[in-house]
N, C-alpha and C positions, 0 to 999 in steps of 0.2 A: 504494500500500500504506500501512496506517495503523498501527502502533504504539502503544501506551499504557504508561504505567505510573503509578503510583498512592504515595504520600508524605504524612504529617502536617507541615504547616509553619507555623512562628508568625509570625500577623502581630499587626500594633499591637493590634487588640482580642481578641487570642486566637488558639487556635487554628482551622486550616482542612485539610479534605482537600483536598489538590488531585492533580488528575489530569492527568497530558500526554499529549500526542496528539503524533506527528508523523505528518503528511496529506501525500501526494505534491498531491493537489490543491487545497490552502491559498496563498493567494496571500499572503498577509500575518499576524501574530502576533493570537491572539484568543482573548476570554475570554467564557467564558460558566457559568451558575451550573445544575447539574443537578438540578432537583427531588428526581428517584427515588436516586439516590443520596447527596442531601446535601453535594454536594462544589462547588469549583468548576473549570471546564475549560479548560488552557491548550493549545490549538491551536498548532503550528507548522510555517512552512512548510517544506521538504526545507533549505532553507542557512540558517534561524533557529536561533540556538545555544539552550541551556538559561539563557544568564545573560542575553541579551533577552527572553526572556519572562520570567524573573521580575524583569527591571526591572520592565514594563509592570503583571504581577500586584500589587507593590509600590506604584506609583502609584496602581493604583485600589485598594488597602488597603483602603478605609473603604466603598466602594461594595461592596466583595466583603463583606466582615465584615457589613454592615447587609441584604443582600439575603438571606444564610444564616441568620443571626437573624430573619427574616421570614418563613420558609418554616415552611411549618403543620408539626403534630405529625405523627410518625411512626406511621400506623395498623397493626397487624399483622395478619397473620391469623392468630386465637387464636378461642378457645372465649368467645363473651362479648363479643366485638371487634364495633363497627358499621361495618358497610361501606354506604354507596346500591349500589342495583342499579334504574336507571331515575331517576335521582333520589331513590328512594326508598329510610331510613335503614333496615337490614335486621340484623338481633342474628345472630352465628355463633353456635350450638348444633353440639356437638361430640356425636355422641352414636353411640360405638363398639360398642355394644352390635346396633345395629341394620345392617341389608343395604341393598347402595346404593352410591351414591358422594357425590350431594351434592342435594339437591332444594329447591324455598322453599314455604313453608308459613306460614299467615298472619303475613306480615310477617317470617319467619325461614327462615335459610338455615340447613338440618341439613347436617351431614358426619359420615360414617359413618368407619369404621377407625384405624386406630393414631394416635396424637399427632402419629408426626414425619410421618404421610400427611398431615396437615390441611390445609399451605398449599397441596400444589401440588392437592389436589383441590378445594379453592377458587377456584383458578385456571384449571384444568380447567375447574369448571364454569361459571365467568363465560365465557373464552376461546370458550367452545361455544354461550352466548347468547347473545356479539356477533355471531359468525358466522352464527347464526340467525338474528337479528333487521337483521343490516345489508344480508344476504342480501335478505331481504323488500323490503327498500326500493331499495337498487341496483335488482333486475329492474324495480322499477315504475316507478322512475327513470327508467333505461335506456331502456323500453319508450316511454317519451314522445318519445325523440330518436329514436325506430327505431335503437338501439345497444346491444349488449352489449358488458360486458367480456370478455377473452380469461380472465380466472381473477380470484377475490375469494380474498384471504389477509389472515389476521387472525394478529399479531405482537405483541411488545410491544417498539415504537416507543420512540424516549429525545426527539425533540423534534416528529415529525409527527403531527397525528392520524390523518393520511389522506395516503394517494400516487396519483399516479396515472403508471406508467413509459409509454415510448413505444409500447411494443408494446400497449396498452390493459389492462395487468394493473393491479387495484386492490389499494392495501395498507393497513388501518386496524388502529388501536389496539387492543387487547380493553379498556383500562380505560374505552372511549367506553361499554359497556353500567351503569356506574357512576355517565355521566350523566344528564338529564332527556331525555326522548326527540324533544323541540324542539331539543337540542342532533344529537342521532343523526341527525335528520332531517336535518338542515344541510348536516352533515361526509359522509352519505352524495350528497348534491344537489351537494357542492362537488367531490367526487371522481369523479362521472357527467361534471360540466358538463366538466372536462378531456379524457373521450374526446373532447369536440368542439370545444373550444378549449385546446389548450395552452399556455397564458398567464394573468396576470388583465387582460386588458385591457377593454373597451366590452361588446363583445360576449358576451365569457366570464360579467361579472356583470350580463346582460341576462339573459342564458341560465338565468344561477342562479335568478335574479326568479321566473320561471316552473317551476322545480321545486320552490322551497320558498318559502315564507312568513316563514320565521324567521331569516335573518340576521342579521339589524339585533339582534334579540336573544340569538343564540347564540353569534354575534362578543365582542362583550363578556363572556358568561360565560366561556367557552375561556382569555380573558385574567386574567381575576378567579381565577377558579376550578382551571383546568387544574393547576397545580401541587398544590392536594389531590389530585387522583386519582393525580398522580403519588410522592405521600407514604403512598400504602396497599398494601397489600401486603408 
């Protein structure tokens, strides 16, 4: 069982949100920095107290302060707001006057009804084209190993883009429809290649070799990048 709870606290170069976790299946004290939240994340295990972790939080001071200061601007979703959808930079037009829910039109994502509806039917409708479009590529995937998955579900994920659990269900990100579609390709090839090896070992990225073409460069952008998609919304 996991627990959290959530606190403003000053460190040497300012302030920081930080958040604690305590993880029955934490083996040791850990931090890590949340894109979509902004915050940073103190993990601890069932018998790590609250003043061990924030020894450790304290230690790495400077590392915490410098990686939160680094994290891209806050995108919202607003009337006017640029979000990618495919890689590509797309203007939100709010325009309540009109029936619908949300559609793209050259180069612009319309949303139809009240103000406070806006984000989550923008979300809505990305949520419904990754599902679409990840859909598409999974079965073509899949069909190359003679494999399906037992179920494709599309979440909003806090560190994976893609899962693949034992029972063969697939789990991806909805913000992946935000990225370039060499990226989509990828993270869809890397979560097939799991129905048949569950590992990353030899084989696992032999395997991947021959479903997509784009690792080598969609690996690096996930790394580069990933944190914007997860700074929108």
């Amino acid at each position: 069982m996991e627990f959290a709870s959530i606190e403003t606290l000053a460190l040497p170069r300012g302030t920081a949100r930080v958040e604690w976790r305590r993880s029955a299946r934490a083996r040791r004290i850990s931090l890590r920095i949340d894109p979509r939240g902004g915050s940073v994340v103190v993990t601890l295990p069932p018998r790590a107290g609250r003043n061990a972790g924030m020894a450790l939080l304290m230690s790495h001071a400077e590392w915490v302060s410098d990686r939160l200061a680094a994290l891209p601007e806050r995108v919202m979703f607003a009337d006017g707001a640029m979000v990618p959808i495919g890689g590509v930079p797309h203007r939100i037009r709010h325009v309540p006057q009109h029936r619908g829910a949300a559609w793209i039109l050259d180069g612009e994502l319309f949303v139809t009804g009240a103000p406070e509806f806006l984000r989550r039917r923008v979300v809505d409708f990305l949520r419904a084209e990754a599902g679409r479009k990840l859909s598409v590529l999974v079965a073509a995937k899949a069909a190359l190993i003679d494999l399906q998955p037992r179920r494709l579900v599309v979440k909003d994920t806090q560190s994976r883009w893609g899962s693949c659990a034992p029972d063969g269900s697939l789990a991806f990100s909805w913000r992946l429809v935000m990225a370039p579609e060499f990226v989509q390709d990828y993270v869809a090839a890397h979560e097939v290649t799991h129905l048949k090896h569950m590992n990353h070992g030899k084989r696992f990225w032999s395997q991947l070799d021959l479903l997509t073409p784009h690792a080598n460069a969609a690996i690096p952008w996930l790394r580069r990048e990933g944190a914007r998609l997860l700074r929108i919304g």
